[in-house]
KOLLUM-74593 format. One record per residue: x, y, z of N, C-alpha, C, O in turn. Coordinates in steps of 0.02 Angstrom, whole numbers, plus 50000, padded with zeros to 5 digits. Layout:
// residues N
XYZXYZXYZXYZ;...
//
This chain:
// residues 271
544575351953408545025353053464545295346353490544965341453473;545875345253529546455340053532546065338853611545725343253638;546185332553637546185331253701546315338353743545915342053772;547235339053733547405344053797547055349853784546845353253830;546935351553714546535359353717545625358653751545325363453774;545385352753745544705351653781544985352453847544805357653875;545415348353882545415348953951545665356353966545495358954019;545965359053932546285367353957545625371353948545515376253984;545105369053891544705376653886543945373553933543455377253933;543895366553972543465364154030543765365454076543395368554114;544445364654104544465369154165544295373554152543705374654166;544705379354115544645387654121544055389654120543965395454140;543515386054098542745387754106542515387754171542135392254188;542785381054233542655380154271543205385954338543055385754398;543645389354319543885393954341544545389554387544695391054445;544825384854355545235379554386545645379854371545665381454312;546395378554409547055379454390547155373454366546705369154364;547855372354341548255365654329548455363754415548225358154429;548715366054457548825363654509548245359854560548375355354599;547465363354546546995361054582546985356054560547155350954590;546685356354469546775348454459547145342754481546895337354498;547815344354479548455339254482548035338254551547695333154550;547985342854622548005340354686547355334154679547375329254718;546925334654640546405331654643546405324854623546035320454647;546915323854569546975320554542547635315654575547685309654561;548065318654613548495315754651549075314654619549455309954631;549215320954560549675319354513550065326754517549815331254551;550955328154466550975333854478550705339654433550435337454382;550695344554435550305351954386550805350654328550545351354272;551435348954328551605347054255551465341554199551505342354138;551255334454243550805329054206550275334454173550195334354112;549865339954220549235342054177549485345354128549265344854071;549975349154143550125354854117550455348254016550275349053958;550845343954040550705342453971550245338153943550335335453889;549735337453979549225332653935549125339653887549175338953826;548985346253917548605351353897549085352753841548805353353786;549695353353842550055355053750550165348653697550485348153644;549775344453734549765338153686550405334053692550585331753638;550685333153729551475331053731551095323753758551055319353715;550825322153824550515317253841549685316553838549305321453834;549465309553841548755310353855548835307053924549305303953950;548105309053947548065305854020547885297654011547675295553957;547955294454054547655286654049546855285054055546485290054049;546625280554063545925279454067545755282254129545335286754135;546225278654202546025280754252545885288854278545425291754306;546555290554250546625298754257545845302254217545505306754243;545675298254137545375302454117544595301854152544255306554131;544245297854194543885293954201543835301754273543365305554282;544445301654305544285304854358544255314054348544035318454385;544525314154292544385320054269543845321754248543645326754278;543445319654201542645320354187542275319654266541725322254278;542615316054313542075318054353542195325354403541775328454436;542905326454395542995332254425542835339454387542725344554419;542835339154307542535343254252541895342754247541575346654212;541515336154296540655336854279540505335054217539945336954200;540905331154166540785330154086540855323154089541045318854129;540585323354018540595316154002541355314653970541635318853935;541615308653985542175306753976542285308953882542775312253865;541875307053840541745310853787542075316553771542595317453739;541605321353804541655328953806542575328753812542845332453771;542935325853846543595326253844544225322453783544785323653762;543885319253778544345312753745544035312353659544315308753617;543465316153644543375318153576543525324553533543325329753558;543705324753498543875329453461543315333453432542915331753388;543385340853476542695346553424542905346053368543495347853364;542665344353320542425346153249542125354853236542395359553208;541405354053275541225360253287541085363053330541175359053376;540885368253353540565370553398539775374853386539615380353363;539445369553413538705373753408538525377353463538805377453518;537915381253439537535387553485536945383453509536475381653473;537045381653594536445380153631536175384953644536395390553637;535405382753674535035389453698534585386053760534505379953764;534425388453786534145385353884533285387153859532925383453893;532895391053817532465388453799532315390053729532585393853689;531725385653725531415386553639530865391853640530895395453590;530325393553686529965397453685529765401053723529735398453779;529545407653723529395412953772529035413453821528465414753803;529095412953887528665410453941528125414053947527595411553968;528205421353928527565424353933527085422453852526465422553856;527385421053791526985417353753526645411153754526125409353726;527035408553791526575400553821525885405453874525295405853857;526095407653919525675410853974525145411653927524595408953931;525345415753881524485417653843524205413053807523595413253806;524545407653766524265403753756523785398053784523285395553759;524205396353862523725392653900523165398453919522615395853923;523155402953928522745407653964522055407153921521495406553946;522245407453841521745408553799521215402053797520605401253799;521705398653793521425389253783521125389353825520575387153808;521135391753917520815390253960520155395153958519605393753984;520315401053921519605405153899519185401453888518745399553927;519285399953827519135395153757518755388953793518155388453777;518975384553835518715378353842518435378953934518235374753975;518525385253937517945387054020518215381354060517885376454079;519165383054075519695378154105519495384354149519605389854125;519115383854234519225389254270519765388154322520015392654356;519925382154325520205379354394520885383054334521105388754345;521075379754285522005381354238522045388554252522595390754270;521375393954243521405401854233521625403254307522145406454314;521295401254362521685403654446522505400854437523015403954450;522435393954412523165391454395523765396154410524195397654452;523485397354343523975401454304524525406754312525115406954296;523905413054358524125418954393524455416954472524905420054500;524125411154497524575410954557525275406754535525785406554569;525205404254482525955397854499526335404654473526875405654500;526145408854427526495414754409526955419354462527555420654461;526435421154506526595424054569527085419754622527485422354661;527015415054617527105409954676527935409154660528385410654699;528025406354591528635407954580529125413654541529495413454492;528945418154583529255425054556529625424754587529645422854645;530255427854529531015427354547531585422554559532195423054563;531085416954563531395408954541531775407154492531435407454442;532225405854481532605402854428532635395054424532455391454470;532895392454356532975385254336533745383054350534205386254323;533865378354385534515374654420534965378554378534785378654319;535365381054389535935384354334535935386254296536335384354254;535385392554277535205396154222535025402354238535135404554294;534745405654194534395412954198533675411854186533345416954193;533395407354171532655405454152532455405554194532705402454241;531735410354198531265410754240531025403054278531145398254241;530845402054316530585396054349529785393554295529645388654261;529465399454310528845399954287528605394054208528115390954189;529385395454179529495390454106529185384654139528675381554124;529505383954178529095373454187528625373254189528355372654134;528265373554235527665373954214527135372854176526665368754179;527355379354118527215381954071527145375754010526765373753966;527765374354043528025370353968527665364553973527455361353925;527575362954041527025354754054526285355554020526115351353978;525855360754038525165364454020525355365253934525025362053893;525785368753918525805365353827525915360253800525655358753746;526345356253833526535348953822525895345353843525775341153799;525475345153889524945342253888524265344253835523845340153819;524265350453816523685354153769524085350053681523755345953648;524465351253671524855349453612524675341353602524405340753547;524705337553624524385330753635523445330253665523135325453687;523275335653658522565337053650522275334253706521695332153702;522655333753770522355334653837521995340853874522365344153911;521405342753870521125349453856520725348053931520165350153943;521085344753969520505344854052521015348054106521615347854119;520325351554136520595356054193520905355054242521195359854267;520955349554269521215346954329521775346154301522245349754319;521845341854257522525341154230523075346954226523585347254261;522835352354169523105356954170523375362054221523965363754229;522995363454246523095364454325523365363354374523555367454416;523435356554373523895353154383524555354154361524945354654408;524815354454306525335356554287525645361054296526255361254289;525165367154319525385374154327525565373454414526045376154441;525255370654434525265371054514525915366254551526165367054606;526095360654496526435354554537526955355254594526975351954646;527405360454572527915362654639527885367254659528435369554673;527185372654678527025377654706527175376654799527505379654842;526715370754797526905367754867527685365954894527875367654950;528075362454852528785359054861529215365654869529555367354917;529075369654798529685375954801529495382054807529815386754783;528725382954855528695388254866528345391054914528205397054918;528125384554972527885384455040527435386555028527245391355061;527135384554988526265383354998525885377755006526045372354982;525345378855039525025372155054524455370855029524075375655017;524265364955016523805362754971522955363654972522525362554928;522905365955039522255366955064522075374555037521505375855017;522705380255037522595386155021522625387954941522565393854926;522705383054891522795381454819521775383254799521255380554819;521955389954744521385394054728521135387554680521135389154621;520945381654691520815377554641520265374254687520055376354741;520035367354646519585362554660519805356954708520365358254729;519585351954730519635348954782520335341354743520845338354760;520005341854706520145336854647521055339354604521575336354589;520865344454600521675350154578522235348054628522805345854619;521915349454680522185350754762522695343454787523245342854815;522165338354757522305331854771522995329454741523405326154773;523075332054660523465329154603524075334154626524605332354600;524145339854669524715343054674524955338554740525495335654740;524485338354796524815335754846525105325954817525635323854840;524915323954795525195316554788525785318454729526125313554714;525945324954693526405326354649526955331854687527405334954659;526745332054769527255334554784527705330454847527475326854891;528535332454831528895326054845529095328554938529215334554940;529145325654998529355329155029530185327455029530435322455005;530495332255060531125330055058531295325055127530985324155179;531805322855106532055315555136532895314255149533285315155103;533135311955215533815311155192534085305655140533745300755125;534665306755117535065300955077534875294455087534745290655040;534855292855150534995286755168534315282155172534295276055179;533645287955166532955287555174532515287555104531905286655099;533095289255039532845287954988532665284854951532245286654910;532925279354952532325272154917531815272554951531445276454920;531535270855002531305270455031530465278355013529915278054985;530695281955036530385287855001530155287154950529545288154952;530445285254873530475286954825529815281054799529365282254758;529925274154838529335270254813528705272354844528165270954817;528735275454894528135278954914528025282854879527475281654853;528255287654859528285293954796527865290154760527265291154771;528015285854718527935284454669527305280254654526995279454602;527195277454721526865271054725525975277154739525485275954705;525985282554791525235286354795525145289254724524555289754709;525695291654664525705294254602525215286954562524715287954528;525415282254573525065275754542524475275854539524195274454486;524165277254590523465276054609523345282654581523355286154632;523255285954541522855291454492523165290654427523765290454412;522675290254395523215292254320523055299354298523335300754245;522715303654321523165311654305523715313154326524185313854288;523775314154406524505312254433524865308454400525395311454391;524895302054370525425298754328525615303754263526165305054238;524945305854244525095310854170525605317154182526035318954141;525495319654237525775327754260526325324354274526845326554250;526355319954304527395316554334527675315854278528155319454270;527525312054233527555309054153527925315454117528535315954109;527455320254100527695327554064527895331054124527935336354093;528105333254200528775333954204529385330354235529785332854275;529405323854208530025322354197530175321554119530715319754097;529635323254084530085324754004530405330554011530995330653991;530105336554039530585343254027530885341954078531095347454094;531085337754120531655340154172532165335354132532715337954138;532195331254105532535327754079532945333654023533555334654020;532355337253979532745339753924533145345653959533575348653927;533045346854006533545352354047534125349254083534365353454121;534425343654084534745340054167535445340154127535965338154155;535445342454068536265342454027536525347354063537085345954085;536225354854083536515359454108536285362254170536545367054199;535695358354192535555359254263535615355254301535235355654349;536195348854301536275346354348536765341454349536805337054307;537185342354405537945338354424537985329154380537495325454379;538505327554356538645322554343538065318254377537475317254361;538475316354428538145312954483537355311854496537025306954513;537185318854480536345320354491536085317154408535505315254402;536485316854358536175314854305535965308454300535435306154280;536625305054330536745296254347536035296354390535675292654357;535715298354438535365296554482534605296454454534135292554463;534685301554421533975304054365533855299354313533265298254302;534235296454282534195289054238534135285754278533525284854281;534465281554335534175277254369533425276954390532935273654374;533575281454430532605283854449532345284454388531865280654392;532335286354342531865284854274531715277954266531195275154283;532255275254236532205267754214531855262754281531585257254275;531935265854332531655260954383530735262654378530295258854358;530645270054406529955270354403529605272754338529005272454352;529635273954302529325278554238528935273154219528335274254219;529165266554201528825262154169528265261054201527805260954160;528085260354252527575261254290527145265354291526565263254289;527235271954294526775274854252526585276154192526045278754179;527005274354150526805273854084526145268954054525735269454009;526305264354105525955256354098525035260954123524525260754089;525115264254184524665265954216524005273154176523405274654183;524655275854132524285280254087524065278354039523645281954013;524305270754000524125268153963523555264353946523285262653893;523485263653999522805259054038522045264754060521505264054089;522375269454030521775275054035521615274753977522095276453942;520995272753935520795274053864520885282353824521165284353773;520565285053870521005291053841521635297653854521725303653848;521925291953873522555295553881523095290353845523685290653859;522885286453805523335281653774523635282053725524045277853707;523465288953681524145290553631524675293653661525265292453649;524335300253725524885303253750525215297253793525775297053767;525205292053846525695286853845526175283653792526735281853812;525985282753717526375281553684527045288053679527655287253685;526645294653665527215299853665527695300153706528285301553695;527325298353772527825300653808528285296053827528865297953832;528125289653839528725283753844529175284753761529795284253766;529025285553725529555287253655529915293553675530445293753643;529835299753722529865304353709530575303053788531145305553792;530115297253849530705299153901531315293953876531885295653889;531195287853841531575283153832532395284553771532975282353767;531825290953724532505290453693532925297653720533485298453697;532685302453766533245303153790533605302853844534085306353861;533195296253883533785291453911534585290553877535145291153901;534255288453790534785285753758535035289253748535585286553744;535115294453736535475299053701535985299953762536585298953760;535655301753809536005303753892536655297553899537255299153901;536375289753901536905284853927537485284153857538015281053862;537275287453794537795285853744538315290453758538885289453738;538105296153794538265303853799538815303253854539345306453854;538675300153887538855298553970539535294253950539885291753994;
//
């Protein structure tokens, strides 16, 4: 597909006229109207402000589809993960992961993932396999995983968490409170800085910001992506350093700094 046919079939996705654009852009609906039959292209500036009003990467506009592939929002079945952690936690007498389980289940019922149809419950999920898969087989941990934004996104509090004292601990220093704009640095090294001082908490932050990462292409605004690389590249290393420094948690540190770093890259080539 040609420049103008990307920009005609990213608006019309976004349910946008040629005139909204033009007003946005400060230009008239016929400049759009012929970038879109190919007669003109837009300039850098124009195109620069269009990806941010399309939410795309300047890319996504100014390259030519070759093809078009079939994405999919997940790889595996949330209630198949469910039984899998469920069994493992049989299996290895995880009692604190087995209460886990059924409440983060409950807790987020009816939840969805930032701009999708996916159950909420997937995250989770996906942290408690992502941690078992790298042969982290401890309860707190796991548990941890299942529980981390029970408190943040679902007004519960940490004292009433069907778990151990120790469980209880790794959700409250893994949960963020909210903060205004202007209060967010500020926040965020605190965030980051009580996460330091544990390295389970560093492990559970670690695996989910890998899956929030592999979701942020379609769950979240331009803008919010830019902010999510920053905040990566600023704090991650820090915990990476901090999980690393745990003897046994030191292959899963290798995974996971390979695992957040390259798709950083992929994200800023993308961008």
């Amino acid at each position: 597909m040609s420049i103008g046919s990307n920009i005609k079939s990213l608006r019309e996705e976004r349910n946008l006229t040629q005139e909204q654009i033009a007003e946005s852009l400060g230009i008239s609906f016929q400049a759009v109207s012929s970038w879109e039959r190919d007669e003109y292209k837009p300039d850098m500036d124009n195109l620069l402000k269009l990806a941010e009003i399309l939410d795309v990467s300047v890319s996504a506009i100014a390259e030519e589809r070759r093809k078009v592939f079939k994405t999919k929002e997940t790889i595996y079945n949330w209630e198949h993960m469910k039984t899998y952690v469920k069994t493992t936690a049989k299996n290895f007498k995880l009692y604190n992961t087995l209460k886990a389980i059924d409440y983060a289940v409950d807790a987020h019922e009816g939840q969805k993932r930032k701009r999708s149809t996916v159950p909420y419950i997937y995250h989770p999920l996906n942290l408690a396999c992502h941690a078992l898969s790298m042969d982290i087989i401890e309860d707190e941990v796991i548990a941890a995983c299942m529980l981390h934004d029970v408190v943040e996104d679902c007004g519960k509090k940490p004292e009433d968490l069907p778990v151990n004292d120790e469980t209880k601990e790794l959700v409250r220093l893994l949960t963020r409170v909210k903060t205004k704009d202007e209060d967010r640095d500020a926040a965020n090294r605190s965030y980051y800085d009580s996460i330091l001082s544990n390295p389970k908490a560093a492990l559970v932050k670690c695996l989910d910001r890998c899956n929030n990462l592999t979701t942020m292409s379609w769950g979240l605004s331009r803008d919010r992506i830019y902010r999510m690389i920053r905040e990566t590249e600023e704090y991650y290393p820090e915990l990476i350093a901090a999980i690393k420094a745990t003897p046994e948690y030191n292959s899963a540190a290798w995974l996971l700094k390979y695992q957040i770093e390259s798709m950083l890259d992929i994200y800023k080539r993308l961008m």
